[in-house]
N, C-alpha and C positions, 0 to 999 in steps of 0.2 A: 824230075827230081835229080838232085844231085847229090852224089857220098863222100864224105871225107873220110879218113882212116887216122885218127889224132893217140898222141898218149901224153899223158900224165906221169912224169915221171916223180917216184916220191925220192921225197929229202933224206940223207942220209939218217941211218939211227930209227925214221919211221915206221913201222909195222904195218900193214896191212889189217884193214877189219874185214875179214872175210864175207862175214853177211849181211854188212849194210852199208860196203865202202861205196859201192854202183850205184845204191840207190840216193845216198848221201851227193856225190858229186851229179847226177842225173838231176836232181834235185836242184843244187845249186844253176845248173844250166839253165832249164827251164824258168828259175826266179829273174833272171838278168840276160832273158832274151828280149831282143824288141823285133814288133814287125820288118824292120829293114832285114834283120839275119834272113830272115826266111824259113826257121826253125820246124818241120815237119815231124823228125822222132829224130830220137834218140838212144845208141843202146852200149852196154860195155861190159867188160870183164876184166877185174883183177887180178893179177900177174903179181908176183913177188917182187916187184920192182919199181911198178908203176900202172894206171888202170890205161887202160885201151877203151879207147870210145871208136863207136861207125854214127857219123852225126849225118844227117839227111838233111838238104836244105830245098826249097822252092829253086828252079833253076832262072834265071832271071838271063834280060835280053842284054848282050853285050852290045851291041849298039846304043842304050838307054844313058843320058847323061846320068856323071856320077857312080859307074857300073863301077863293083870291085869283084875280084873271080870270089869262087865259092871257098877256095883259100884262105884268101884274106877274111871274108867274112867268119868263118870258121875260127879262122884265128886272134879275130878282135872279138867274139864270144869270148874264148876261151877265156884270151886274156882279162878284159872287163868281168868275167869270172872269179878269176885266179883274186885280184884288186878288189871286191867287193866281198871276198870272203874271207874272212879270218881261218875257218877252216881248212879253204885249199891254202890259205898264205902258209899255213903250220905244215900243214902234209905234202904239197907235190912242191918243186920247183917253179918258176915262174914260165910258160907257155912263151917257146922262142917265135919271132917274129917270122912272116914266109919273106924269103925271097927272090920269089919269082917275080915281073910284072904284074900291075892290076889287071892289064887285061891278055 
């Protein structure tokens, strides 16, 4: 298994929902994951600023055609996230691109 350490940073002007901002974005994760992410759990905490997720993915063989690090896939969650939710589109920022290499 693999960890990523990601954050959500919000929009200016937006507040924080203390007790169901986690559950709300954990949520949205889970809806617009696919098998390719590798998606295993998921966990976070909001911050005054912005939520912190530790997202856990399936580690996957970098010799396999088509392989993207656990990076990129983390972060095309995210983003396909962020674009398929009017929620996150209101509240965080838009999830910047990695870049490091794919492999």
């Amino acid at each position: 298994m693999d960890m990523v350490y990601a954050s959500l940073n919000r929009r200016t002007g937006v507040l924080g929902e203390p007790t169901n901002e986690v559950s709300e974005v954990l949520g949205v994760l889970w809806a617009h994951t696919t098998p390719e992410d590798g998606l295993e759990h998921a966990s976070g905490r909001s911050e005054w600023d912005r939520v912190d997720l530790l997202i856990c993915l399936l580690t996957l063989d970098p010799t396999a055609p088509g392989y993207l690090s656990v990076t990129h896939r983390a972060g095309a969650l995210l983003r396909r996230c962020h674009a398929a939710s009017p929620l996150m589109r209101h509240r965080y920022l838009p999830p910047e691109a990695p870049t490091e290499p794919t492999r």
